[in-house]
VOPAGU-2260 file (C-alpha; in pm, 1 decimal, decimal comma):
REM VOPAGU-2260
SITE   aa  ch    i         X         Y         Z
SITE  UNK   A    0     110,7     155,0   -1614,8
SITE  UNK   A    1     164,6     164,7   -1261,1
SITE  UNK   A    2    -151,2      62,4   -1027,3
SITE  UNK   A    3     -17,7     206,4    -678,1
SITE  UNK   A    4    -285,1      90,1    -337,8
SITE  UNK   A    5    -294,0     255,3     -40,8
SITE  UNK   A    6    -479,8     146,9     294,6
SITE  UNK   A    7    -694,5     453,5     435,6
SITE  UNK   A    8    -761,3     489,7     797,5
SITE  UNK   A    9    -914,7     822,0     944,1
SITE  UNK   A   10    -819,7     936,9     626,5
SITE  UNK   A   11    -446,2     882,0     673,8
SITE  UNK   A   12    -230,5     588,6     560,6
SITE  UNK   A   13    -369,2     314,1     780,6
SITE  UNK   A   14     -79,6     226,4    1098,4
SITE  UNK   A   15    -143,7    -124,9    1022,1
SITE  UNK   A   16    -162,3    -291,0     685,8
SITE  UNK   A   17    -537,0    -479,4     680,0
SITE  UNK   A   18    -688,3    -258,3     964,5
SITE  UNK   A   19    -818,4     -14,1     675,5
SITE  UNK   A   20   -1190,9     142,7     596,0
SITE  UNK   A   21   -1084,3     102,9     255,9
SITE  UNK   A   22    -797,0     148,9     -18,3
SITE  UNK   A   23    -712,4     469,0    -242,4
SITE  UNK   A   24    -603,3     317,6    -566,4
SITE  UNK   A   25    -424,8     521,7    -805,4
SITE  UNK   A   26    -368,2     465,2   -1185,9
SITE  UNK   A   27     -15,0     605,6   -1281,5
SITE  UNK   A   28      94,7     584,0   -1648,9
SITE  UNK   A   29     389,7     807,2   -1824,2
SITE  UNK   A   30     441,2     985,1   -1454,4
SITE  UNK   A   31      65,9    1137,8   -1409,9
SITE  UNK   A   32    -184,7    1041,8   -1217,2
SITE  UNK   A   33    -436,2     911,6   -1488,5
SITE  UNK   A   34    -762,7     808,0   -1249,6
SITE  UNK   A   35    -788,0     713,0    -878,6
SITE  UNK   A   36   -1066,6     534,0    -717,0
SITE  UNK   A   37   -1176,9     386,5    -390,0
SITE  UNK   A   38   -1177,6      24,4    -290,5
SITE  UNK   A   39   -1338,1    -185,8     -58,8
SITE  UNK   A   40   -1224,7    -569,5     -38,2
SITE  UNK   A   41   -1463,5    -800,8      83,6
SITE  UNK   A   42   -1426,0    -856,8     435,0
SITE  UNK   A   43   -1206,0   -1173,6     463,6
SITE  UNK   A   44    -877,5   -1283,2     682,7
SITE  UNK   A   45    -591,7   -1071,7     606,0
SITE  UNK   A   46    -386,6   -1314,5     449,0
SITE  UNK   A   47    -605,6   -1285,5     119,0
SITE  UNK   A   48    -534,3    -906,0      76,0
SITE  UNK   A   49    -242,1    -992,2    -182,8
SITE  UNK   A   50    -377,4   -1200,5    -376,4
SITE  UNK   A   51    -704,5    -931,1    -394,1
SITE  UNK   A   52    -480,1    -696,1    -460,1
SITE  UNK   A   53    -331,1    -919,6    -742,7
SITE  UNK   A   54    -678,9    -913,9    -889,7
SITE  UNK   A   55    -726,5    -544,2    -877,6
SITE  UNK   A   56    -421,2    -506,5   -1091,8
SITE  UNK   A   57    -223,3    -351,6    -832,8
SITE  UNK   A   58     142,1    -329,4    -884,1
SITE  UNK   A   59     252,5    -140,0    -569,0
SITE  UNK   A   60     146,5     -58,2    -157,0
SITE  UNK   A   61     216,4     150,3      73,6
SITE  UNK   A   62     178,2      75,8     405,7
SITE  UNK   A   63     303,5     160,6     731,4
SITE  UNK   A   64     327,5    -138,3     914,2
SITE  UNK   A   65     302,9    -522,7     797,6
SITE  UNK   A   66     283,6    -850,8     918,3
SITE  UNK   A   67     640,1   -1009,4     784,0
SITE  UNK   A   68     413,6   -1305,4     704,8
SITE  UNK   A   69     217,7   -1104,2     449,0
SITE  UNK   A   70     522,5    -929,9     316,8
SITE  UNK   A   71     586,1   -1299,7     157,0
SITE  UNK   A   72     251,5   -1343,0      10,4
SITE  UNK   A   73     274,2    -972,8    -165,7
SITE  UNK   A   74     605,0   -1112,4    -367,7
SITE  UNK   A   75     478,4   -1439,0    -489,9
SITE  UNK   A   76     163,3   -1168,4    -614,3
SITE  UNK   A   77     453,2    -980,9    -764,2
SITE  UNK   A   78     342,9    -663,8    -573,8
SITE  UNK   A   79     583,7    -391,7    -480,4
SITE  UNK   A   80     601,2    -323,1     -89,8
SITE  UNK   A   81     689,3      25,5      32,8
SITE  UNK   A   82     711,6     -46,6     397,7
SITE  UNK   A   83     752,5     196,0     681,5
SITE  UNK   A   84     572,9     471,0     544,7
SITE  UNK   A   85     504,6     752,2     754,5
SITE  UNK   A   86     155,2     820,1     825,6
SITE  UNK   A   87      -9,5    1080,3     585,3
SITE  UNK   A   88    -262,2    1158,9     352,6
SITE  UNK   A   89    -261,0     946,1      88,3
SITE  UNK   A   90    -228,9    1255,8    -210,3
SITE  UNK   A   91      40,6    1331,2     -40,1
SITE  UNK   A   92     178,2     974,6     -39,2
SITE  UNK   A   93      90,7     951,3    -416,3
SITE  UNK   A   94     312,2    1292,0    -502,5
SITE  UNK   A   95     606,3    1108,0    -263,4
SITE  UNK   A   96     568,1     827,6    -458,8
SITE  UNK   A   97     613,2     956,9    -807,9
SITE  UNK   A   98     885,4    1204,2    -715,9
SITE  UNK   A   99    1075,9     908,9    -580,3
SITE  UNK   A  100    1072,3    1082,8    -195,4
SITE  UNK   A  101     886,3     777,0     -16,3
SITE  UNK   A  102    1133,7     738,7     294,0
SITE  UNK   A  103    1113,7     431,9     505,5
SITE  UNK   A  104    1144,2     419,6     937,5
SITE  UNK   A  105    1429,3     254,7     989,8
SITE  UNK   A  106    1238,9     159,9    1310,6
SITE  UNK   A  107     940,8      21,7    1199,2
SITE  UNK   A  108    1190,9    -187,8     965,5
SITE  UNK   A  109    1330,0    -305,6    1269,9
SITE  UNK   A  110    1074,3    -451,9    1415,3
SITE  UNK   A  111     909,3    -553,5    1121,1
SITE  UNK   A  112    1223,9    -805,2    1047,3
SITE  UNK   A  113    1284,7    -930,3    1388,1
């Protein structure tokens, strides 16, 4: 089972990763969505959020834009990254995400890794 997170802002996939109201967690198992909640992590510095995440279960994110210094902390959690994501509703994400049709900015990559 698949345990996919994704940071809400206005709604929409949050432009930065940890400037969220809150994260749309969806349970995936055998290709269908099988529950999806919402999550609130206790207020703390950023750096935390993987390891939280690592708590929750979570096996992937999708985010936007990320600190590369948090990218790090997300592998030693063993957490999946899909970085770059256009901004969108996160159902919409989800349905991307399953089909295999998440696309990354090659700019946002960029500056991401420089």
């Amino acid at each position: 089972m698949k345990r996919v997170a994704i940071p809400v802002a206005k709604d929409m996939l949050s432009k930065n990763f940890g400037q969220c109201n809150y994260y749309k967690i969806y349970d995936i198992d055998d290709g269908s969505i099988k529950s999806d909640s919402v999550e609130v992590p206790p207020r703390q510095d950023m750096l935390n959020l993987p390891m939280w995440a690592a708590q929750q279960g979570i096996t992937d994110v999708i985010v936007h834009k990320i600190d590369k210094k948090i990218i790090t902390l997300f592998a030693v959690n063993k957490i999946n990254l899909f970085v770059g994501v256009a901004v969108n509703f996160p159902g919409i994400l989800i349905e991307d995400y399953m089909n295999g049709n998440l696309k990354s900015s090659e700019q946002i990559i960029k500056e991401i890794t420089e």
